[in-house]
C-alpha positions as CSV (number, residue, x, y, z in Angstrom):
1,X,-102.1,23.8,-24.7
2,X,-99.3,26.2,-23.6
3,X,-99.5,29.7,-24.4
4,X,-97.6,31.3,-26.5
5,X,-95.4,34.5,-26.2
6,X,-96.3,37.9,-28.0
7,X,-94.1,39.1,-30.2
8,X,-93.6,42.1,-28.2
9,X,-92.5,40.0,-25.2
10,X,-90.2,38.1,-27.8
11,X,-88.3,41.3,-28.1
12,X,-88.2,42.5,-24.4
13,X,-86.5,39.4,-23.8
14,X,-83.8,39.1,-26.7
15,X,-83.2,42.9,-25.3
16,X,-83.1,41.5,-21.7
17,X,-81.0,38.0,-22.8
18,X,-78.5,39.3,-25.5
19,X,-75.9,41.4,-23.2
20,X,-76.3,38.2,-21.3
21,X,-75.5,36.1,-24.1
22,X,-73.0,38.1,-24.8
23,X,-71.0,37.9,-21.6
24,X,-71.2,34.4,-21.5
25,X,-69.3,33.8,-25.3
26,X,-67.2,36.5,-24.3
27,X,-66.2,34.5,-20.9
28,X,-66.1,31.1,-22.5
29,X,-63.9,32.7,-25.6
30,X,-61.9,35.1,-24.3
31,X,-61.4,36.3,-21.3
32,X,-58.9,34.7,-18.8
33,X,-61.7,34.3,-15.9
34,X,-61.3,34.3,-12.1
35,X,-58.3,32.7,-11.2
36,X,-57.6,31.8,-14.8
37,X,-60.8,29.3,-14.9
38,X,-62.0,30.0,-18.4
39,X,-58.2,30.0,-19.9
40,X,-58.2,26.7,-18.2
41,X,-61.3,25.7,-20.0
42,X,-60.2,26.5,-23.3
43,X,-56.5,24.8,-22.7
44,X,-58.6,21.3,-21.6
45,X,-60.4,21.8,-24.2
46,X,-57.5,21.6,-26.4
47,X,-57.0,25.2,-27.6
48,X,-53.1,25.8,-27.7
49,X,-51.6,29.3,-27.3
50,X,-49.1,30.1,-30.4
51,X,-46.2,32.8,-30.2
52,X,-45.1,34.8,-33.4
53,X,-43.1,38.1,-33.3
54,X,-44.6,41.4,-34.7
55,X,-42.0,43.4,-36.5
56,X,-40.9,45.5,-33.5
57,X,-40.1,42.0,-31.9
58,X,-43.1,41.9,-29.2
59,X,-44.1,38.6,-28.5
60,X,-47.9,37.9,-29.9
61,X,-49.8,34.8,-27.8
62,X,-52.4,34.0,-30.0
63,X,-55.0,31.1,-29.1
64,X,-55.3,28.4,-31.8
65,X,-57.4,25.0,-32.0
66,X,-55.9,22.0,-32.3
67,X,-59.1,20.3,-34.3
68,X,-61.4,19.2,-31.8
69,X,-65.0,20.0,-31.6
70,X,-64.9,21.2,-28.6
71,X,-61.2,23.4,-29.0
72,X,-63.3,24.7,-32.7
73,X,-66.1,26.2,-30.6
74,X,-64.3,27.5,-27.7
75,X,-61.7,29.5,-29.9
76,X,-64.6,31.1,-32.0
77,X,-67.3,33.6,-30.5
78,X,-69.3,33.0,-33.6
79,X,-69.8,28.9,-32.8
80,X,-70.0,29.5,-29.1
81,X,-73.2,32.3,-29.4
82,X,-75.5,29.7,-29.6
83,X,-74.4,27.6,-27.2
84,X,-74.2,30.6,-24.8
85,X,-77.4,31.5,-25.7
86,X,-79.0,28.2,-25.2
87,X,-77.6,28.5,-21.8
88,X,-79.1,32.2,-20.9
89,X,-82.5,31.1,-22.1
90,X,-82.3,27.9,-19.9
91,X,-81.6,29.9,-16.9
92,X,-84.4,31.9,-17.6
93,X,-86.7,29.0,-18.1
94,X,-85.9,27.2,-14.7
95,X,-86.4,30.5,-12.3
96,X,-89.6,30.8,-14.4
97,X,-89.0,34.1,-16.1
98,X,-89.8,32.7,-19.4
99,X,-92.5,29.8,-19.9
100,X,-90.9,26.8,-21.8
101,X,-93.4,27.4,-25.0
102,X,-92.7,26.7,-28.6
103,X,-91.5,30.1,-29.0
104,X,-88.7,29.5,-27.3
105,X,-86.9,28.5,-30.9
106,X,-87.7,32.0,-32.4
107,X,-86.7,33.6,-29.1
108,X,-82.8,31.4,-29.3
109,X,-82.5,32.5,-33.1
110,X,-83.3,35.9,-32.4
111,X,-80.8,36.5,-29.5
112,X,-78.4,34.5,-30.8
113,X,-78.5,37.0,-33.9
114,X,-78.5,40.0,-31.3
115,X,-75.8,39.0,-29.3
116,X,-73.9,38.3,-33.2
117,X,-74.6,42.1,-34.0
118,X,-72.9,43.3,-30.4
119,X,-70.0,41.3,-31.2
120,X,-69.9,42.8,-35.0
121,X,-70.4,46.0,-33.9
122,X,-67.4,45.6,-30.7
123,X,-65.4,45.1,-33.9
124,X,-64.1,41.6,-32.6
């Protein structure tokens, strides 16, 4: 039987995994990326940039979906925190910092709520 984390460890490692988690949504949602990769992304995805005028006459590119699953996530930091997540935790699993337990569920629902709160609190 595989032994199981402490909750202590548990929060150590949403501490450790949620700025992580956080950089990765924030990548995959919106920044542009290293030569423009995770713009790419989002574009092949299918998430379309729309252009609107403030009242000073500025030109406003904002990013919108065009309906597909994978153009919903992408253009929303709240569907793509789990995802992200999934993906920190995995990393950590394979170089063997975390042992691939049953507490790994607790461990994805807690820094995905973590990483929810540090975009909440960055005000969007």
């Amino acid at each position: 039987m595989a032994e199981s984390l402490p909750v202590i460890k548990l929060i150590i490692l949403t501490i450790a995994l949620s700025p992580i988690s956080y950089m990765l949504t924030m990548f995959a949602t919106k920044t542009d990326g290293p030569f423009g990769v995770f713009f790419k992304m989002r574009l092949y995805a299918g998430v379309y940039l729309e252009s609107s005028f403030d009242g000073i006459g500025d030109e406003i590119l904002e990013e919108k979906s065009n309906g597909d699953f994978f153009a919903d996530v992408l253009s929303c930091h709240r569907c793509t925190t789990p995802y992200a997540t999934a993906v920190a935790i995995a990393f950590f699993v394979v170089f063997g910092l975390v042992p691939f337990t049953i507490n790994i569920v607790p461990l994805w629902a807690m820094t995905s709520g973590a990483t929810l709160y540090l975009f909440e609190a960055d005000h969007d």
